[in-house]
N, C-alpha and C positions, 0 to 999 in steps of 0.2 A: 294698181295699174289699170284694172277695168275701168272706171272714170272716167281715164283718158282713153277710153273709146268711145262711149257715148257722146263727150263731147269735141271729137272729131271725125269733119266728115267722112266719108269711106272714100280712100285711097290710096290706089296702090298705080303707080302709072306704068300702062302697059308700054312695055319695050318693044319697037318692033326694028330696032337694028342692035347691032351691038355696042353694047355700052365701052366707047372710050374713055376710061381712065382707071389708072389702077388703085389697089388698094393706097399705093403709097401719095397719091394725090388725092383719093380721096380725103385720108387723115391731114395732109395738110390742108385741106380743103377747111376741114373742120377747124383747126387751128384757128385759120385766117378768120372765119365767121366768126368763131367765139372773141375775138378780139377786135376787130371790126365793130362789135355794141360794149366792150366791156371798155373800161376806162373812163368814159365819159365822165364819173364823178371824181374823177383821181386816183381810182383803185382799178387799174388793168388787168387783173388777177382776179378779176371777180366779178359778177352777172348783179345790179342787184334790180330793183321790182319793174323799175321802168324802161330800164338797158335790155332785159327780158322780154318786157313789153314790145319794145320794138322789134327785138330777134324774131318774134313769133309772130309778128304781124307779116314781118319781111320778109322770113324764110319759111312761111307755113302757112301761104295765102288762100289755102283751103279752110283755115281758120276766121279769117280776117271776112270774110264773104259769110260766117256762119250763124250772124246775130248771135253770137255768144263769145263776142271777144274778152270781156272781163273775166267772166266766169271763167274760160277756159286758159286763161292767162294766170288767175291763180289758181286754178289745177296744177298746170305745167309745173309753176314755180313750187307747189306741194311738193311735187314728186322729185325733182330734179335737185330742191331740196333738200340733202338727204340726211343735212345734219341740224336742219333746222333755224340755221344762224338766218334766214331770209336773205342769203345771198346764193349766189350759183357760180362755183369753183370748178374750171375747166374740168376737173377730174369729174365732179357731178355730172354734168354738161353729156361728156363725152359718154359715162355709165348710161344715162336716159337715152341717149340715140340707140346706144347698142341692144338697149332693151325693146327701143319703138321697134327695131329693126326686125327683132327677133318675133314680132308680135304680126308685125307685115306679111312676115316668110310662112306663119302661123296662119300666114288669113284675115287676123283678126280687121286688118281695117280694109279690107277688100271688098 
């Protein structure tokens, strides 16, 4: 998981009101995105290299600005990964947020 700090920029964005929306829209939030890039190849159940590709350009445009899109594109997909098959299965998906997240609260990309 250190990796993917180095090859993303440092951010955490500062809140300065209160965040509307609750957990429960967050996670459909997530939902919606994950399926939003998946399908395109006929398999809606699943992320694979370039459906990925675009998730992390579009949802992660501190990426996309970093002269390191390839590279950090198959980082991502490394990690998130986790069975190795080179696809990315919502339940993957949803695991690696939870971990950026924790990694955020931690500091690490601040």
């Amino acid at each position: 998981m250190k990796s993917i700090l180095l090859l993303l920029p440092r951010f955490v964005p500062e809140i300065e009101a209160p965040v509307i929306m609750t957990l429960e829209k967050l996670c459909a939030t997530m939902l919606q995105t994950f399926k939003k890039y998946s399908g395109k190849d006929g398999n809606s159940g699943e992320l694979d290299q370039a459906e990925l590709c675009q998730l992390v350009k579009n949802e992660f445009p501190s990426l996309s600005g970093s002269g390191k899109d390839e590279k950090a594109v198959g980082e991502v997909m490394k990690m998130m990964d986790m069975d190795g098959d080179k696809r990315v299965t919502y339940k993957e998906f949803a695991m690696f947020l939870a971990i950026l997240s924790m990694i955020m609260e931690e500091g690490g990309l601040s």
